[in-house]
PQR file with spaces between the fields and no chain letter, atoms N, CA, C, O and H, PARSE charges and radii, in Angstrom:
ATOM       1  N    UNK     1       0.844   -1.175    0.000 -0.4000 1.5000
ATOM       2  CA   UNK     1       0.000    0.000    0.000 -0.0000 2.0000
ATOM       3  C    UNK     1       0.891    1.241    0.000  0.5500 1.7000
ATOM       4  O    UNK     1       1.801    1.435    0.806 -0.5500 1.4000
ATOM       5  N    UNK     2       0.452    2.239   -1.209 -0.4000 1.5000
ATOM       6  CA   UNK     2       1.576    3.400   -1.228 -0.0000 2.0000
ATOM       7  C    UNK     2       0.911    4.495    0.089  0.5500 1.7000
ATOM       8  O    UNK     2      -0.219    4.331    0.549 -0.5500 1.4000
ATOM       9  H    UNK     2      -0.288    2.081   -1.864  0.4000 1.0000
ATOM      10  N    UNK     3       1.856    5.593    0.548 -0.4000 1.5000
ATOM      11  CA   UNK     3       0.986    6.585    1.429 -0.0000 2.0000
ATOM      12  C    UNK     3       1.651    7.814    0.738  0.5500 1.7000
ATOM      13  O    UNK     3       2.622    7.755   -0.016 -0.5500 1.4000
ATOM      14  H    UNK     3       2.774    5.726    0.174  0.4000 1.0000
ATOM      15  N    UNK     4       1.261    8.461    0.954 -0.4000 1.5000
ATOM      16  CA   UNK     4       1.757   10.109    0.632 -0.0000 2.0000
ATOM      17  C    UNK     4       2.416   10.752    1.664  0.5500 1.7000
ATOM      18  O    UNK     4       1.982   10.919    2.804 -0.5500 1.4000
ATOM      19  H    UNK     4       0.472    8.509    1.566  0.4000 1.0000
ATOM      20  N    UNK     5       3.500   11.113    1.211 -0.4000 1.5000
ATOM      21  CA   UNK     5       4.291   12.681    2.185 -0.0000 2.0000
ATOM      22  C    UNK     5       4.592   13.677    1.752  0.5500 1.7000
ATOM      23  O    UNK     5       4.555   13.929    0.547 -0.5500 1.4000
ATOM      24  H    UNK     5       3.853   10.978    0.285  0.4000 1.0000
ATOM      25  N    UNK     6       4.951   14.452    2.630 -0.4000 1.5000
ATOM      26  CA   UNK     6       5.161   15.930    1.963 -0.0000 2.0000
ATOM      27  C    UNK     6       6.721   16.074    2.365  0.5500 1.7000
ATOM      28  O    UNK     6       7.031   15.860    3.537 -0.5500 1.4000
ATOM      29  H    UNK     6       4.981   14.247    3.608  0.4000 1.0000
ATOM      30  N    UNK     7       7.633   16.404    1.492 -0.4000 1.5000
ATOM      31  CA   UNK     7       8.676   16.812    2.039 -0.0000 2.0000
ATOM      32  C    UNK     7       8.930   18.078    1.208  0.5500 1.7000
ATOM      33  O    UNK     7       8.347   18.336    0.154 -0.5500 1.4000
ATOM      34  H    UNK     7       7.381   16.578    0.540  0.4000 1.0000
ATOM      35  N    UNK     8      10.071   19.007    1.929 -0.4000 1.5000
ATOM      36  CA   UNK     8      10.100   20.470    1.762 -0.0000 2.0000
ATOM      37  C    UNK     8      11.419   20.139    0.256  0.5500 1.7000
ATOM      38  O    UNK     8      12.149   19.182   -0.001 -0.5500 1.4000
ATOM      39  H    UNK     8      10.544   18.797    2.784  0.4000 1.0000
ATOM      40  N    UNK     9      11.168   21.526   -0.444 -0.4000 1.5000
ATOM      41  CA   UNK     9      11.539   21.443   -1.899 -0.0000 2.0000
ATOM      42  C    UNK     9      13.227   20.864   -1.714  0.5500 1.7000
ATOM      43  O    UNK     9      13.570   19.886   -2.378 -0.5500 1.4000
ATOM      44  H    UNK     9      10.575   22.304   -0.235  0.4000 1.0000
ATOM      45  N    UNK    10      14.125   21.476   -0.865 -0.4000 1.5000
ATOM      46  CA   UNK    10      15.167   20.759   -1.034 -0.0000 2.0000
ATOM      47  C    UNK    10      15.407   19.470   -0.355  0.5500 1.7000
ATOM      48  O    UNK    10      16.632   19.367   -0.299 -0.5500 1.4000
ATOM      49  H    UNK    10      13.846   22.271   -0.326  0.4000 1.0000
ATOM      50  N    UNK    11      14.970   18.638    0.082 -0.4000 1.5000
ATOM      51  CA   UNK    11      14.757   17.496    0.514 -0.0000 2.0000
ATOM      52  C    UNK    11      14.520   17.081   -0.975  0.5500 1.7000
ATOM      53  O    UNK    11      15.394   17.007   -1.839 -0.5500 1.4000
ATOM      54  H    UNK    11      13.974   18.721    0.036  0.4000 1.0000
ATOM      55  N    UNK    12      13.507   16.884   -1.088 -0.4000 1.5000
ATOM      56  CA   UNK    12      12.892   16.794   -2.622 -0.0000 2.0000
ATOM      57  C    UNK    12      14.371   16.440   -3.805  0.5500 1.7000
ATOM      58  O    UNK    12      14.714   15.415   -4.396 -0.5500 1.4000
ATOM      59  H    UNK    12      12.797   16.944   -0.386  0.4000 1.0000
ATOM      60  N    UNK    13      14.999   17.966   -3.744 -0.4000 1.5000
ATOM      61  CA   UNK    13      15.657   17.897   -4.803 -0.0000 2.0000
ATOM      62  C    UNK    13      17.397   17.074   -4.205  0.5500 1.7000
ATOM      63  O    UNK    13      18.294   16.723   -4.971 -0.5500 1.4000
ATOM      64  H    UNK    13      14.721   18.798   -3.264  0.4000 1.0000
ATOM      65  N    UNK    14      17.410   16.992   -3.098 -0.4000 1.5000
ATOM      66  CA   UNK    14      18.722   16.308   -2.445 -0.0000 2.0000
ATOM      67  C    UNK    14      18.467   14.859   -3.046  0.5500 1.7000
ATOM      68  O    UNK    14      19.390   14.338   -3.673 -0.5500 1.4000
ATOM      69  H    UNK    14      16.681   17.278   -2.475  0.4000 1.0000
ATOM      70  N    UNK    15      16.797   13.914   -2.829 -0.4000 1.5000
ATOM      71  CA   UNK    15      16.209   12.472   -2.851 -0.0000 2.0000
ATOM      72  C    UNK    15      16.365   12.361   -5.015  0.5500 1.7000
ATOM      73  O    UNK    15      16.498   11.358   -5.717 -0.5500 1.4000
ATOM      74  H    UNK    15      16.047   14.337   -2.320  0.4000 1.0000
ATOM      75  N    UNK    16      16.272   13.725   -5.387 -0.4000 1.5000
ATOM      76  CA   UNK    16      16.120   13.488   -6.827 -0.0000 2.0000
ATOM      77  C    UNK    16      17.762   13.446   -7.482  0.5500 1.7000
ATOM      78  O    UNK    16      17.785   12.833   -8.550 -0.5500 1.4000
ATOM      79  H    UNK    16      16.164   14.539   -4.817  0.4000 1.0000
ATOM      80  N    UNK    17      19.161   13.995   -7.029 -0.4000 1.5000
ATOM      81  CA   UNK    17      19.928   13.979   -7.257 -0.0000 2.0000
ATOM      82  C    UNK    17      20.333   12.604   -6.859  0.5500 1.7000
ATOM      83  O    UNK    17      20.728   11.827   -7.729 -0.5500 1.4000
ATOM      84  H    UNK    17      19.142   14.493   -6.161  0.4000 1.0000
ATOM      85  N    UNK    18      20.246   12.142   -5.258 -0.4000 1.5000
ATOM      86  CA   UNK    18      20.443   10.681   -4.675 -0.0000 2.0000
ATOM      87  C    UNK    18      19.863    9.678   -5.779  0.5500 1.7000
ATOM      88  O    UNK    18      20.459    8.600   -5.775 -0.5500 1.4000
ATOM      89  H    UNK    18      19.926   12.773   -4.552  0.4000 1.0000
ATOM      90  N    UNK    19      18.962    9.772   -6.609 -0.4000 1.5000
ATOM      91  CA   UNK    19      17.928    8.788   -7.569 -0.0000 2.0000
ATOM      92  C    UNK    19      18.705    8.331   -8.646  0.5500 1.7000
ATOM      93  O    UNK    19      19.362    9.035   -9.413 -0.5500 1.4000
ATOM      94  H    UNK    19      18.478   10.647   -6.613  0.4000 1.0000
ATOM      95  N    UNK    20      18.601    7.225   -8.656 -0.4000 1.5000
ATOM      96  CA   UNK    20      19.597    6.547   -9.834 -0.0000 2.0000
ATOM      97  C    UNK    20      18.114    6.204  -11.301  0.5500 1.7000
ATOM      98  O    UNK    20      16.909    5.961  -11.233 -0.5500 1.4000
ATOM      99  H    UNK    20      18.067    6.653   -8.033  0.4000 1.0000
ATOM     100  N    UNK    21      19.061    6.368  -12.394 -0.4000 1.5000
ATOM     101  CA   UNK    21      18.161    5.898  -12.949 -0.0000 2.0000
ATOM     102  C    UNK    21      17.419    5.028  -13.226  0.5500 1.7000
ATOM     103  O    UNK    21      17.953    3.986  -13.606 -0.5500 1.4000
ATOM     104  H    UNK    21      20.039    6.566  -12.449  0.4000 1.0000
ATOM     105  N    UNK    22      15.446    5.086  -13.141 -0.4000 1.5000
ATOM     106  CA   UNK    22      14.933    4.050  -13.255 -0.0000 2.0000
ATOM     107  C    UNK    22      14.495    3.593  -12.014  0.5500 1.7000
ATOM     108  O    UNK    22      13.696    2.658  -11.948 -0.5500 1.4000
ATOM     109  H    UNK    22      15.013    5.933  -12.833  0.4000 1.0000
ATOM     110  N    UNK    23      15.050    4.301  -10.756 -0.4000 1.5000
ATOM     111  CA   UNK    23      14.976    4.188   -9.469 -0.0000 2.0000
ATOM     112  C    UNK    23      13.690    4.670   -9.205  0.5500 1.7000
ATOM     113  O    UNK    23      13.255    5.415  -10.084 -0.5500 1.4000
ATOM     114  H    UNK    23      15.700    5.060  -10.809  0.4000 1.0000
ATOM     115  N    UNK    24      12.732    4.399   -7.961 -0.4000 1.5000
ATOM     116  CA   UNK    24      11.291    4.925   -7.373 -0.0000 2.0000
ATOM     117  C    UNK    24      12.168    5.942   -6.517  0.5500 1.7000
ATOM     118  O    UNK    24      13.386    5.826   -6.647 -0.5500 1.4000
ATOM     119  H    UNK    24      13.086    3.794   -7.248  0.4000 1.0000
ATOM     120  N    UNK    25      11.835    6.627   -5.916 -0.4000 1.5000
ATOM     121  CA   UNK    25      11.508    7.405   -5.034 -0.0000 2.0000
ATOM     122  C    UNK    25      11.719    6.512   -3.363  0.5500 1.7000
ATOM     123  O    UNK    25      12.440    6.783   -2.402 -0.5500 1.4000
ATOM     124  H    UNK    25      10.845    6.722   -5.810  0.4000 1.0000
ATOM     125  N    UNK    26      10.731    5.385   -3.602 -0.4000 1.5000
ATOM     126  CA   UNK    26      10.331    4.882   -2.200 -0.0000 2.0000
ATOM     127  C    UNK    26      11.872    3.813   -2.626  0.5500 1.7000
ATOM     128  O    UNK    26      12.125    2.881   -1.862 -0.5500 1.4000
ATOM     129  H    UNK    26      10.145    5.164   -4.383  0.4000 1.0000
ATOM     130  N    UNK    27      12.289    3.926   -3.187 -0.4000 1.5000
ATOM     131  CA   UNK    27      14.070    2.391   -3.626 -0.0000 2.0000
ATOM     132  C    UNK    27      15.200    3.427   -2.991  0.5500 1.7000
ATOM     133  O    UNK    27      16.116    3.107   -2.233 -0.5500 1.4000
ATOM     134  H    UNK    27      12.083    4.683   -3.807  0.4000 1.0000
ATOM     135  N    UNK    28      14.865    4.900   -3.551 -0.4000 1.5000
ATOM     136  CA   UNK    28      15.985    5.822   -2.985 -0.0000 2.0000
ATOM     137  C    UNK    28      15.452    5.912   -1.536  0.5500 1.7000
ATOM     138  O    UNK    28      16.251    5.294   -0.833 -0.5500 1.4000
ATOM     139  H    UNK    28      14.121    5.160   -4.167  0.4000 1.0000
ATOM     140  N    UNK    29      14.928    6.173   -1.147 -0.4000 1.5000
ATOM     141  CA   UNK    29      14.533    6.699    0.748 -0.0000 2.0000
ATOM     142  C    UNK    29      15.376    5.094    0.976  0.5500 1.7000
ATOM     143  O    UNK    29      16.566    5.037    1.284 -0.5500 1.4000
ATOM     144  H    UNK    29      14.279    6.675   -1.718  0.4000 1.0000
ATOM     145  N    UNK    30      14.687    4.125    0.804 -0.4000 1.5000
ATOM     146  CA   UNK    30      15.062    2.536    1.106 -0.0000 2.0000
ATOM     147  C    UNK    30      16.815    2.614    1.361  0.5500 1.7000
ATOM     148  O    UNK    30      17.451    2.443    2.401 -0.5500 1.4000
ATOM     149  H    UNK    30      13.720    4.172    0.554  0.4000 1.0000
ATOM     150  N    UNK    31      17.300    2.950   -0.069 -0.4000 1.5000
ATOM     151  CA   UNK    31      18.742    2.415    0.098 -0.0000 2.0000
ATOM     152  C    UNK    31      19.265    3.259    0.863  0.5500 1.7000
ATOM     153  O    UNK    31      20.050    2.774    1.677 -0.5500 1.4000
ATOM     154  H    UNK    31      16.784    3.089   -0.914  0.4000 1.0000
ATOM     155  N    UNK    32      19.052    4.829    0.919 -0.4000 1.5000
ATOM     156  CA   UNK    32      19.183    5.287    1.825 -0.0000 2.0000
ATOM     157  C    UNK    32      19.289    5.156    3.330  0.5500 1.7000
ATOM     158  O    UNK    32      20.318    5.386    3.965 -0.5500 1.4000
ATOM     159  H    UNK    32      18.414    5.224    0.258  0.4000 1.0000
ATOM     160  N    UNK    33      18.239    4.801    3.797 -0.4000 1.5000
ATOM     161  CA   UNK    33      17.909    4.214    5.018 -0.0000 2.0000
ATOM     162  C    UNK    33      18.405    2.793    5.761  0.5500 1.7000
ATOM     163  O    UNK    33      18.354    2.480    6.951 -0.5500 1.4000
ATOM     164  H    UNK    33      17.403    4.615    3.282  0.4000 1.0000
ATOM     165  N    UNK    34      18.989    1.929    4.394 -0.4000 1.5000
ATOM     166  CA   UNK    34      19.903    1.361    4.586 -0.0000 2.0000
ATOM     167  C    UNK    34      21.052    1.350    5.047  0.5500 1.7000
ATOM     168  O    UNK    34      21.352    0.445    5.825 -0.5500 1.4000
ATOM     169  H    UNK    34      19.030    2.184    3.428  0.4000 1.0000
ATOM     170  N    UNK    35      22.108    2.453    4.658 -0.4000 1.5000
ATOM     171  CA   UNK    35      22.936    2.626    4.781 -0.0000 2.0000
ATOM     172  C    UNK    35      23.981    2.367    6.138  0.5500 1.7000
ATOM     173  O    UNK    35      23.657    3.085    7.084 -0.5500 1.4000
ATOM     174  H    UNK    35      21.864    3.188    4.026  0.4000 1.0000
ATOM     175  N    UNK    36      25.103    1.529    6.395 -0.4000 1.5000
ATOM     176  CA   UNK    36      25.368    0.867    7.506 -0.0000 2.0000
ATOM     177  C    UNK    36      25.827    2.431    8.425  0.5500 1.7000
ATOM     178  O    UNK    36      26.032    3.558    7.974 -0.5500 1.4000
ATOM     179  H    UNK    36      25.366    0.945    5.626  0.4000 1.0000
ATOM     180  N    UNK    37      25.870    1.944    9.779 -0.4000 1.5000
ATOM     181  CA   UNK    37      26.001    2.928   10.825 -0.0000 2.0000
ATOM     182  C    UNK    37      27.687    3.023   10.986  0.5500 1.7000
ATOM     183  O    UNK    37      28.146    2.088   10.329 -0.5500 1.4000
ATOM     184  H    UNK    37      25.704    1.028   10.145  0.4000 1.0000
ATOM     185  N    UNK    38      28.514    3.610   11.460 -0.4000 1.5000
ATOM     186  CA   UNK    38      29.303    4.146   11.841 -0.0000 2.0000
ATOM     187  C    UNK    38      29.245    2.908   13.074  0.5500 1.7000
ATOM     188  O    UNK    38      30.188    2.121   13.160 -0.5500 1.4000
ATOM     189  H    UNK    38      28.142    4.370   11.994  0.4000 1.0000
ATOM     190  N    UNK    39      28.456    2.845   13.699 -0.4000 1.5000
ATOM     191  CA   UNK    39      29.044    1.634   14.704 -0.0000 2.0000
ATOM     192  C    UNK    39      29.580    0.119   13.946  0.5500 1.7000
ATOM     193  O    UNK    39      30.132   -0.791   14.564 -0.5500 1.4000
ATOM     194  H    UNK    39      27.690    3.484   13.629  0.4000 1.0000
ATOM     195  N    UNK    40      29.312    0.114   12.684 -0.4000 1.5000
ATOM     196  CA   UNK    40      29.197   -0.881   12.126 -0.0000 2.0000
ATOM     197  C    UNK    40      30.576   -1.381   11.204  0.5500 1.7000
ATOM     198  O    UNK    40      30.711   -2.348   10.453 -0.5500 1.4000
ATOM     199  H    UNK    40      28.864    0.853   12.181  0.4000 1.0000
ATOM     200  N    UNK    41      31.418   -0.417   11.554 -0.4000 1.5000
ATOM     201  CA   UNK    41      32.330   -0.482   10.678 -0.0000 2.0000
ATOM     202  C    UNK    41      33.743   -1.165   11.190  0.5500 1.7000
ATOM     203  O    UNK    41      34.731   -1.135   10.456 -0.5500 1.4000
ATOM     204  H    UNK    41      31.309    0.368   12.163  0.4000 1.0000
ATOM     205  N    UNK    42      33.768   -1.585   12.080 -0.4000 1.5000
ATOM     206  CA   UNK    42      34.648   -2.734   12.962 -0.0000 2.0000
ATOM     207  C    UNK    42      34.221   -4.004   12.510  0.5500 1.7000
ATOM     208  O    UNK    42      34.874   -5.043   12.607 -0.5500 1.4000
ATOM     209  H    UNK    42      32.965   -1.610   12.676  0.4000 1.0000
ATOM     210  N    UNK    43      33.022   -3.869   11.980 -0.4000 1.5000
ATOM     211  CA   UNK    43      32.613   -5.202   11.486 -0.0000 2.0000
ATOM     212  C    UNK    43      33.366   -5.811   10.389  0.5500 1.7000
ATOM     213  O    UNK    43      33.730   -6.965   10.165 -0.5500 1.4000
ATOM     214  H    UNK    43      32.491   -3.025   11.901  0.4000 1.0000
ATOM     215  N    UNK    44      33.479   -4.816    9.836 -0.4000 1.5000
ATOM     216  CA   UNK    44      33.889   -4.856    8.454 -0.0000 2.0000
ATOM     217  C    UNK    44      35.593   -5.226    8.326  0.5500 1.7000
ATOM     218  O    UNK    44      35.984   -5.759    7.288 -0.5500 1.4000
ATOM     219  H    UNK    44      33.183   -3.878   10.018  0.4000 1.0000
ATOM     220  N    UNK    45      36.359   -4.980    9.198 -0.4000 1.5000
ATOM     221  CA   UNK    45      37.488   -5.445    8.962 -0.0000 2.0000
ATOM     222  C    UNK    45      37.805   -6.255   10.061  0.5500 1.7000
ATOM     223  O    UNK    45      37.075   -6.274   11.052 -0.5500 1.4000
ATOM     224  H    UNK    45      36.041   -4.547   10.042  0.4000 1.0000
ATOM     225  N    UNK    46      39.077   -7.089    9.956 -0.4000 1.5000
ATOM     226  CA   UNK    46      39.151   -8.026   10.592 -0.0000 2.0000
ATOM     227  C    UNK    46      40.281   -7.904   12.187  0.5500 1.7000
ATOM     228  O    UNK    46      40.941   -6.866   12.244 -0.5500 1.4000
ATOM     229  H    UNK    46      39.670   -7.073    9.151  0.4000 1.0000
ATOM     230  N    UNK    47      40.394   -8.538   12.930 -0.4000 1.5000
ATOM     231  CA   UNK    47      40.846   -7.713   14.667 -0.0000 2.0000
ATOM     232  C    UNK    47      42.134   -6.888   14.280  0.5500 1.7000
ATOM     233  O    UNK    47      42.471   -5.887   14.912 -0.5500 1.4000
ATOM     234  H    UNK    47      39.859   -9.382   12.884  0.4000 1.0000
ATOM     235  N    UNK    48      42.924   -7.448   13.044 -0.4000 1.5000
ATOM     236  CA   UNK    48      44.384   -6.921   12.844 -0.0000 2.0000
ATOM     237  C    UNK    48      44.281   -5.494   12.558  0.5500 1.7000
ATOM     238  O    UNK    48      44.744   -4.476   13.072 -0.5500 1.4000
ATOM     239  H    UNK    48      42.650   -8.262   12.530  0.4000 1.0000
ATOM     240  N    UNK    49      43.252   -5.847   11.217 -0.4000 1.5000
ATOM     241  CA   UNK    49      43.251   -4.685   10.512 -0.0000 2.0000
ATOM     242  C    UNK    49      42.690   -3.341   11.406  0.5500 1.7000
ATOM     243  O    UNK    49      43.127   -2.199   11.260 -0.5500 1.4000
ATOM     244  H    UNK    49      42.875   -6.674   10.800  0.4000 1.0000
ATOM     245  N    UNK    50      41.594   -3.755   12.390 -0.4000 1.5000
ATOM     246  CA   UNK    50      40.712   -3.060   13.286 -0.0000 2.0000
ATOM     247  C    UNK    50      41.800   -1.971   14.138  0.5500 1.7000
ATOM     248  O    UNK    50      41.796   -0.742   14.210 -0.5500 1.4000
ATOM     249  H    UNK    50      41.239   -4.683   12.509  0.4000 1.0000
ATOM     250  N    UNK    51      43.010   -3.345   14.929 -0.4000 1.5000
ATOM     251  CA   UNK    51      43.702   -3.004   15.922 -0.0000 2.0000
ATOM     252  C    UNK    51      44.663   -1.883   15.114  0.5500 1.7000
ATOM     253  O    UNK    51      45.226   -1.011   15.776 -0.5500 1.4000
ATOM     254  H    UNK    51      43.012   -4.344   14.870  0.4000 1.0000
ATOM     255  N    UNK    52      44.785   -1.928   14.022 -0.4000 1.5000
ATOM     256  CA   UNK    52      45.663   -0.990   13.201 -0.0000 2.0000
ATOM     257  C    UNK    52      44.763    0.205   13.052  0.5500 1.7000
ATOM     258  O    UNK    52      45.033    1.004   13.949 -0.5500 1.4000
ATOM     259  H    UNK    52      44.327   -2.636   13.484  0.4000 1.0000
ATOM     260  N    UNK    53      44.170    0.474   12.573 -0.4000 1.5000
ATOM     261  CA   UNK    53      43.077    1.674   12.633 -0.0000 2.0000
ATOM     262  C    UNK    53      43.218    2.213   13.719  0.5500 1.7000
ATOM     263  O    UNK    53      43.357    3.436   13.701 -0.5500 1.4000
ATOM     264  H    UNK    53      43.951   -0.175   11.845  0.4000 1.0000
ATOM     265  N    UNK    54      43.229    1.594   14.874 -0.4000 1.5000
ATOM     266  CA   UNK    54      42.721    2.244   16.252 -0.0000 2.0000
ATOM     267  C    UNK    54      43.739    2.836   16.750  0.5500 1.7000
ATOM     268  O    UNK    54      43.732    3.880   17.402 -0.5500 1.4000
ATOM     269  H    UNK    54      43.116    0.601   14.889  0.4000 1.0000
ATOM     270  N    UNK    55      44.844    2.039   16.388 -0.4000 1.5000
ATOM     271  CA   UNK    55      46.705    2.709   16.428 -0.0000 2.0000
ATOM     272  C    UNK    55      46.355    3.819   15.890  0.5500 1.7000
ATOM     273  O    UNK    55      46.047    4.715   16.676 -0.5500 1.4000
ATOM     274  H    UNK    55      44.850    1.192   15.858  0.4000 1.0000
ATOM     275  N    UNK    56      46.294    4.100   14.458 -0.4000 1.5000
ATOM     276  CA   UNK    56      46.476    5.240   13.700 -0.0000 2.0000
ATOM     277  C    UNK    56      45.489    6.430   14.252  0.5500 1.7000
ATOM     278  O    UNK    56      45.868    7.601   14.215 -0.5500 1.4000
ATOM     279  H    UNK    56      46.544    3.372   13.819  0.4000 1.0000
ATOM     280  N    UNK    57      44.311    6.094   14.722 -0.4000 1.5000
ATOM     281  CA   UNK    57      43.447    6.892   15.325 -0.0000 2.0000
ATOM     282  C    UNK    57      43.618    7.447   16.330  0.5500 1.7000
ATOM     283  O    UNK    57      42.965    8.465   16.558 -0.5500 1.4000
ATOM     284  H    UNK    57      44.003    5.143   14.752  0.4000 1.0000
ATOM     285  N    UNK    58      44.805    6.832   17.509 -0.4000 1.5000
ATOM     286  CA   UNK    58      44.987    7.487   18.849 -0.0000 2.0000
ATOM     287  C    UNK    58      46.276    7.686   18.890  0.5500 1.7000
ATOM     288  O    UNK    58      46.818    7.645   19.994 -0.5500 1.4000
ATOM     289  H    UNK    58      45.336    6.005   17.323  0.4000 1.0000
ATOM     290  N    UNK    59      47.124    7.965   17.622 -0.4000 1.5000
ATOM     291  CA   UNK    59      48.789    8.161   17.375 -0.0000 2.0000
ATOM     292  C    UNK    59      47.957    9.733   16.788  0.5500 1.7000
ATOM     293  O    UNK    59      48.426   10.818   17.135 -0.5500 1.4000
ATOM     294  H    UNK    59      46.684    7.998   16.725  0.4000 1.0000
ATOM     295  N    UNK    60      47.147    9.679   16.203 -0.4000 1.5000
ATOM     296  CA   UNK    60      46.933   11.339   15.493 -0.0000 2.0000
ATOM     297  C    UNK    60      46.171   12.001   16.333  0.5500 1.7000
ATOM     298  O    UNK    60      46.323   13.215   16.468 -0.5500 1.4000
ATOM     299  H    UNK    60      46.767    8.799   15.921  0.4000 1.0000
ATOM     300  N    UNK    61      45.058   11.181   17.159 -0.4000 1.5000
ATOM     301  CA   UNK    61      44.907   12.513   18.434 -0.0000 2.0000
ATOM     302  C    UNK    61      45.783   12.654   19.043  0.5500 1.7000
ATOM     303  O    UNK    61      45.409   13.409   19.940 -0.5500 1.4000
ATOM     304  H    UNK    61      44.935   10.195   17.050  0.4000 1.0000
ATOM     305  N    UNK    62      46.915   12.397   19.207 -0.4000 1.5000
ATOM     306  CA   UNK    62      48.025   12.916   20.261 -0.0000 2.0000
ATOM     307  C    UNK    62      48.666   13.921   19.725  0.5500 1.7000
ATOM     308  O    UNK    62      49.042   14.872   20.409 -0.5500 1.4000
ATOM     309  H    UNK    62      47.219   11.783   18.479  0.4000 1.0000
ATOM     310  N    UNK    63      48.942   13.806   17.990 -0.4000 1.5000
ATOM     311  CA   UNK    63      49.242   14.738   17.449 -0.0000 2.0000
ATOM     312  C    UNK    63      48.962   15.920   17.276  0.5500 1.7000
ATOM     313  O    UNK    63      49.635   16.939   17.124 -0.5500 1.4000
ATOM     314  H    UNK    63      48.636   13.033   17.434  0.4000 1.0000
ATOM     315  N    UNK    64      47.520   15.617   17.325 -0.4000 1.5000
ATOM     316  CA   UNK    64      46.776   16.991   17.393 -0.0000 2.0000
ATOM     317  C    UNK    64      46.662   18.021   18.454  0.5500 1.7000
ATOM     318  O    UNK    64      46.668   19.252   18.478 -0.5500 1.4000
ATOM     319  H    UNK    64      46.973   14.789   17.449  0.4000 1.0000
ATOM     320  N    UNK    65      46.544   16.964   19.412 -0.4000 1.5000
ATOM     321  CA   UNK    65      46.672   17.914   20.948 -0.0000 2.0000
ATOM     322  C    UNK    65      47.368   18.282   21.358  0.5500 1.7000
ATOM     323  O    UNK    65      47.206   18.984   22.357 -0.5500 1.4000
ATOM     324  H    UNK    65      46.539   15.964   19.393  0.4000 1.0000
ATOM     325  N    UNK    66      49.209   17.904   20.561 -0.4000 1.5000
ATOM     326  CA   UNK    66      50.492   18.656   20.919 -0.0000 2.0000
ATOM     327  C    UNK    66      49.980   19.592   20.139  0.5500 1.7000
ATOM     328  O    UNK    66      49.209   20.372   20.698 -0.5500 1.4000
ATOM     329  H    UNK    66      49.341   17.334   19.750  0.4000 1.0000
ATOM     330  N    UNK    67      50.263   19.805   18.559 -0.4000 1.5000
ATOM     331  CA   UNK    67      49.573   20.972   18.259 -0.0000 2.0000
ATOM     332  C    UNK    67      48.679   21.949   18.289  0.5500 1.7000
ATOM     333  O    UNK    67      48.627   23.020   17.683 -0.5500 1.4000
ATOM     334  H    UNK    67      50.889   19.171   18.105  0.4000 1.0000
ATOM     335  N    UNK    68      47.666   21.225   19.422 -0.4000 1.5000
ATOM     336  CA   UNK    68      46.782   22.377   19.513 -0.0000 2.0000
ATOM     337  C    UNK    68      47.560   22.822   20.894  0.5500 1.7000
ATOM     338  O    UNK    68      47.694   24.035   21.058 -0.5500 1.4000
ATOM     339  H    UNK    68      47.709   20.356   19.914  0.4000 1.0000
ATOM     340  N    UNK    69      48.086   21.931   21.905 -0.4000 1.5000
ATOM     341  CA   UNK    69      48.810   23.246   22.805 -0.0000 2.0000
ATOM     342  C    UNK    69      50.030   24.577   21.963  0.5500 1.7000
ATOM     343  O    UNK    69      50.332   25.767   22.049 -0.5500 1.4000
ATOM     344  H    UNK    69      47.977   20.946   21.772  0.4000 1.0000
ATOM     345  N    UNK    70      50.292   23.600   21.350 -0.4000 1.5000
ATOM     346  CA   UNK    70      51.495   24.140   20.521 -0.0000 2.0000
ATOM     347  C    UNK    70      50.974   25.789   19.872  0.5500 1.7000
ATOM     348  O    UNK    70      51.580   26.859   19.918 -0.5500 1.4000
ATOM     349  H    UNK    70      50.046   22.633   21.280  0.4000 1.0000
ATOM     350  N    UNK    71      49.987   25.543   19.441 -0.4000 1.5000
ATOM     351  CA   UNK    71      49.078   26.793   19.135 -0.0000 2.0000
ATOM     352  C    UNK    71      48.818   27.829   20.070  0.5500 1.7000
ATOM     353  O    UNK    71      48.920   29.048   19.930 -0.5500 1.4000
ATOM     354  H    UNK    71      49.494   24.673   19.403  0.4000 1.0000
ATOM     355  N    UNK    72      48.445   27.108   21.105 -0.4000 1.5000
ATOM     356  CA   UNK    72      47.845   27.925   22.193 -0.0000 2.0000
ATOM     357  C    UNK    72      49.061   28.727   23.117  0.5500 1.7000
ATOM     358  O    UNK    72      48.743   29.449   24.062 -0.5500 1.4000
ATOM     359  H    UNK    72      48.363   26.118   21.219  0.4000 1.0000
């Protein structure tokens, strides 16, 4: 069963650029709404690769926070 909504014109035109061709409307909101979470992305690689990320992630906040005293 289809329903009707109203969404405001740039919404509209953000869902019509997102639209692939040949695509509904209700396939774009869908894949959209799909889209995996940010929590989800440990999933995706495996403990090595994970544990390496997490290195690189807390080797560059340190970096940053010398430089931001460094600034200050």
């Amino acid at each position: 069963m289809a329903k009707t909504i109203a969404v405001s014109d740039d919404v509209y035109e953000m869902l019509s650029k997102a639209k692939m061709k040949n695509e509904s409307f209700s396939s774009v909101i869908r894949r959209l709404l799909k889209r995996q979470k940010i929590s989800d992305i440990p999933k995706i690689f495996d403990k090595d690769e994970w544990a390496k990320i997490e290195k690189a992630f807390k080797e560059q906040k340190k970096l940053d926070t010398k430089r931001t005293k460094e600034l200050l």
